[in-house]
C-alpha positions as CSV (number, residue, x, y, z in Angstrom):
1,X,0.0,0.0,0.0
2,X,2.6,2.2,0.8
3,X,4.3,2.1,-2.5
4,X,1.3,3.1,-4.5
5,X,0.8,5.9,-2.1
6,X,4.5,7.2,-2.5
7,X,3.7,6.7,-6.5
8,X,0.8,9.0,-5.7
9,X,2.5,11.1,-4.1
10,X,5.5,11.7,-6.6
11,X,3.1,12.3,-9.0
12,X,2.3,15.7,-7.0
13,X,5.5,16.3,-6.5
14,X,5.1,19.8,-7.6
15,X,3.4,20.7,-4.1
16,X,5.6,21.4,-1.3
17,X,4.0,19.2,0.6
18,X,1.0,16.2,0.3
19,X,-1.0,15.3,2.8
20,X,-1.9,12.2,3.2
21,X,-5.5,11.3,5.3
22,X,-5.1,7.5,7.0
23,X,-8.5,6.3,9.0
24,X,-8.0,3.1,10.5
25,X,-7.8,1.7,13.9
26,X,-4.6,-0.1,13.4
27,X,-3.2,3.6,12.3
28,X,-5.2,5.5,15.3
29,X,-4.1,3.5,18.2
30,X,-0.9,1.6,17.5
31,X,2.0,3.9,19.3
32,X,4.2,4.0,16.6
33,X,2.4,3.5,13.3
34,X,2.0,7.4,11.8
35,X,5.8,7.5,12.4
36,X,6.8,4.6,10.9
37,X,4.3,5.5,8.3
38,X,5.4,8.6,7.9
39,X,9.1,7.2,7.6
40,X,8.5,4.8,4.8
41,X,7.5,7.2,2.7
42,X,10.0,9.4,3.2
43,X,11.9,6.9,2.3
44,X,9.7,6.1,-0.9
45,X,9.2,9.3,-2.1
46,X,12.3,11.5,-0.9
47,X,11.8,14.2,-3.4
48,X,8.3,15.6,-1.9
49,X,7.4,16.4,1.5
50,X,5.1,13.8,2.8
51,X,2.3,14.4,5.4
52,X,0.3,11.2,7.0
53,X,-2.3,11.9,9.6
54,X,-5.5,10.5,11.5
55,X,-8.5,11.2,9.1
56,X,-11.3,9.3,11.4
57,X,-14.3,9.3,9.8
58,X,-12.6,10.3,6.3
59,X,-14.5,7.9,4.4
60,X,-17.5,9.9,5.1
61,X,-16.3,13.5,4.6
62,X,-14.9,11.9,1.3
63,X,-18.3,10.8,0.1
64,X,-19.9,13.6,1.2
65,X,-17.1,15.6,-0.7
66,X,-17.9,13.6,-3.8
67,X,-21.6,14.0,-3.7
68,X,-21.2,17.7,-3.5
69,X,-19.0,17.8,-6.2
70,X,-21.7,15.6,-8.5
71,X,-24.4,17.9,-7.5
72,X,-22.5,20.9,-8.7
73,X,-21.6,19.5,-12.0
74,X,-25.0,18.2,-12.7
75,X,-26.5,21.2,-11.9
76,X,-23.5,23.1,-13.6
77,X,-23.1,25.4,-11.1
78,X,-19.8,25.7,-9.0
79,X,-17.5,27.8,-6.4
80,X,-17.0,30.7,-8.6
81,X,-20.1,30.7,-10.3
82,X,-21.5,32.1,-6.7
């Protein structure tokens, strides 16, 4: 998993930095996870600034996220139409 994340990630390497949302338990509650985590794709991806954090409850917001965007675009209306 990590690999196609820090494929992702050098992909965007024209940011100064990605973040990167994680929701999991394992991720949430083991004591070292986000830093080795965050390590690995340092490692992976040493040309861009990687970010990994607890997103609990990120598949929601990223749903709900997705639905807005769909409503917009069927409606055909967006940010800077307003």
């Amino acid at each position: 998993m990590l690999t196609a994340v820090s494929v992702f990630v050098d992909h965007l390497s024209y940011l100064k930095v990605v973040n990167v949302a994680c929701d999991g338990s394992l991720f949430r509650k083991h004591p070292k996870m986000a830093r080795l985590v965050n390590g690995f794709l340092d490692a992976l991806s040493p040309n861009t600034k990687t970010k990994v954090f607890d997103a609990e409850q990120g598949s929601c917001v990223g749903v709900a996220f997705m639905a807005a965007i769909v409503g917009n675009s069927a409606t055909g209306s967006s940010p800077s139409n307003k």
